[in-house]
N, C-alpha and C positions, 0 to 999 in steps of 0.2 A: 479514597481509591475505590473506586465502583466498577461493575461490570457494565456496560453499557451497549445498545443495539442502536444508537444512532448514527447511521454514516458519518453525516454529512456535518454532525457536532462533534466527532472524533476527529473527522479531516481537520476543520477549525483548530481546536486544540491542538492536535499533533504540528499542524501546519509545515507539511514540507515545503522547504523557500527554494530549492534548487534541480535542477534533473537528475542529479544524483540522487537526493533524498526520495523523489519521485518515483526511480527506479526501485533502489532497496525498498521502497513498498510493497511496490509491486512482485519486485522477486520474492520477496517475504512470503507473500498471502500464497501467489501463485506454486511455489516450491513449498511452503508451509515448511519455514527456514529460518534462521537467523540469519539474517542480509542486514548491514549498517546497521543503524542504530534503529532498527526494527525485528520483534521476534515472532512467528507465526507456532503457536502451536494448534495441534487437532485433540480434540477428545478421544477418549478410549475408541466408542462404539464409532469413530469417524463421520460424527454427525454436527460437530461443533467445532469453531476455529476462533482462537483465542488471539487477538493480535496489539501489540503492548510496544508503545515506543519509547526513546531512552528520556523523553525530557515529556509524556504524559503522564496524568496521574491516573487518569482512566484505562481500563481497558475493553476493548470495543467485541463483541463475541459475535459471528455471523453463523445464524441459528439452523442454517443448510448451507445445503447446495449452490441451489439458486441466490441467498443470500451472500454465497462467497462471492459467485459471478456477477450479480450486480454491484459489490463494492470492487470489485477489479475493472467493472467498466464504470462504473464514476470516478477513478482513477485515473482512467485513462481520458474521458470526456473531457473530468475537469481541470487537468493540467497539461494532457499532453497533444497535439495536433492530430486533430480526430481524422487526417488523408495519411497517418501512418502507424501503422502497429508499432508495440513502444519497443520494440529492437530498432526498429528503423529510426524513431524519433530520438530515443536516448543514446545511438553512434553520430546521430544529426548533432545534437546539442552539445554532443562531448567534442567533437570536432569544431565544432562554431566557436568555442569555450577557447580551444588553444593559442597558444601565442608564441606561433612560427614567425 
């Protein structure tokens, strides 16, 4: 179990397969919350965000600001349809999902 600053090797690993998993990501980082089976913590001095999902063994640290914001937006790039912000995309998929 490591600390780790690679996105886009913790996306891998974590590998959200669903747009629910997709979302509890994203509420996670974004609300710095426990959302599904992801947990977002901050550093004391609020300069670090700590983010740990329930079936990785790593955990991913985004070392700013700016680091928080570009892992919320390869988030969003790489799984959710880049013509809607992910409210809009994850009521689209949950809708699409049901079986009226």
């Amino acid at each position: 179990m490591a600390t780790i600053t690679d996105f886009e090797g913790w996306l891998d690993a974590a590998d959200p397969d669903d747009y629910e998993e997709v979302y509890a990501l994203y509420m996670a980082v974004l609300n710095v919350e426990e959302f599904g089976m992801y947990d977002c913590k901050v550093s004391p001095d609020n300069t670090k965000w700590f983010i740990k999902g329930n079936h990785t063994d790593d955990t991913l640290m985004l070392a700013s600001e700016k680091a928080r914001e570009a892992f919320l937006s390869l988030i969003h790039s790489r799984y959710c349809d880049p013509e809607m912000d992910i409210e809009s995309w994850y009521h689209y998929e949950r809708n699409m999902a049901k079986d009226d």
